[in-house]
C-alpha positions as CSV (number, residue, x, y, z in Angstrom):
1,X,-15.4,16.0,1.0
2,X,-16.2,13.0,3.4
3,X,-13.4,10.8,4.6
4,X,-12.6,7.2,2.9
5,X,-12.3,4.8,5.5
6,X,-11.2,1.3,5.2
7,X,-13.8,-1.3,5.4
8,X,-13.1,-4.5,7.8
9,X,-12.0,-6.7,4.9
10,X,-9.2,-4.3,3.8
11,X,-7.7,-3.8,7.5
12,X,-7.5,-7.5,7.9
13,X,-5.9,-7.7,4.3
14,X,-3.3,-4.7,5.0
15,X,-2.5,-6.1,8.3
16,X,-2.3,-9.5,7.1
17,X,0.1,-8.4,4.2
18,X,2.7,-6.4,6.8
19,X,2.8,-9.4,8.7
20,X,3.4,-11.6,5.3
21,X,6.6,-12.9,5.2
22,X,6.2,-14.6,1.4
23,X,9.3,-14.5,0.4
24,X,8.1,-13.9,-3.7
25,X,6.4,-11.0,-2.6
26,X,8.6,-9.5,0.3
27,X,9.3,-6.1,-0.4
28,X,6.6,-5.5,-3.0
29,X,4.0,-2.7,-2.6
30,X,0.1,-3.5,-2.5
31,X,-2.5,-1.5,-3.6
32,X,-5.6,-2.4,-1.5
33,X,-8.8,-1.2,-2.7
34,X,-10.1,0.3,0.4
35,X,-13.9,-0.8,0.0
36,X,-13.4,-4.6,-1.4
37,X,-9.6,-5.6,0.2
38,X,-8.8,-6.4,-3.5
39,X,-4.7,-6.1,-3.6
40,X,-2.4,-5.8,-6.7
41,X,1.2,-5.8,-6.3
42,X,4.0,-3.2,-7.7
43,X,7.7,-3.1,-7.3
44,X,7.0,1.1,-6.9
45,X,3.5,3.2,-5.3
46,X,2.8,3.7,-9.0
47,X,3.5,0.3,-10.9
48,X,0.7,-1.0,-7.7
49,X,-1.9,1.6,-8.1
50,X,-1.6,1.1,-12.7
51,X,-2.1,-2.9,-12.0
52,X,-5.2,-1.7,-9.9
53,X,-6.3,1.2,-11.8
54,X,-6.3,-1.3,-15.3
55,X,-7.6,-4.6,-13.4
56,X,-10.2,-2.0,-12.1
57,X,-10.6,-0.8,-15.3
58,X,-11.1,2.8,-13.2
59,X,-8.4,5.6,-13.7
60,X,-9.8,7.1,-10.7
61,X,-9.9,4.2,-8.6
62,X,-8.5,5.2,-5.2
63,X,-6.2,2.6,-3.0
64,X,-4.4,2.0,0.6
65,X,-0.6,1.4,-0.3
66,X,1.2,-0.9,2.2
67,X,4.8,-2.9,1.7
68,X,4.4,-6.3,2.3
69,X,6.3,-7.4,5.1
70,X,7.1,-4.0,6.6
71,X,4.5,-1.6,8.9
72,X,5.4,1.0,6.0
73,X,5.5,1.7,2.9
74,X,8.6,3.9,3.0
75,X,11.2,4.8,5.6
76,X,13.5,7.6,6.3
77,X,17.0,6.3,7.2
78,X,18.6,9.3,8.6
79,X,18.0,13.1,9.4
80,X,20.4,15.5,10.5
81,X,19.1,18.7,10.8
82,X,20.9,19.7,13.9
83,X,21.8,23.7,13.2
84,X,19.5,23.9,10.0
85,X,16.5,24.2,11.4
């Protein structure tokens, strides 16, 4: 299975949209078609990728997630692990 990689237009869209500070969309995930840069916004991973999926009108459609306004899409606050691993 070959690799998907993003084209030019959808790096300069995803890095565009972590830098974003829109405050209506702030927070918001984007699905970025990885081929055309196309973006559709969700509240969660799956509400992004169903707006892209039915715009697309593809069920297989595959995307790039990315929350605007932060470099990721989800982070991990705190770990302790210390004596369980």
């Amino acid at each position: 299975m070959d690799r998907l990689k993003l084209s030019l237009k959808a790096k300069e869209v995803s890095g565009r949209l972590t830098k974003s500070k829109d405050p209506e969309k702030i927070g918001y995930i984007a699905a970025v078609d990885p081929l055309t840069g196309e973006v559709f916004y969700g509240k969660t991973i799956a509400e992004a990728a169903r707006e892209g999926r039915r715009s697309k009108k593809d069920s297989k459609a595959i995307f790039f997630f990315v929350r605007v306004g932060s470099p990721s899409v989800h982070v991990l606050k705190t770990v302790r692990l210390q004596g369980h691993i």
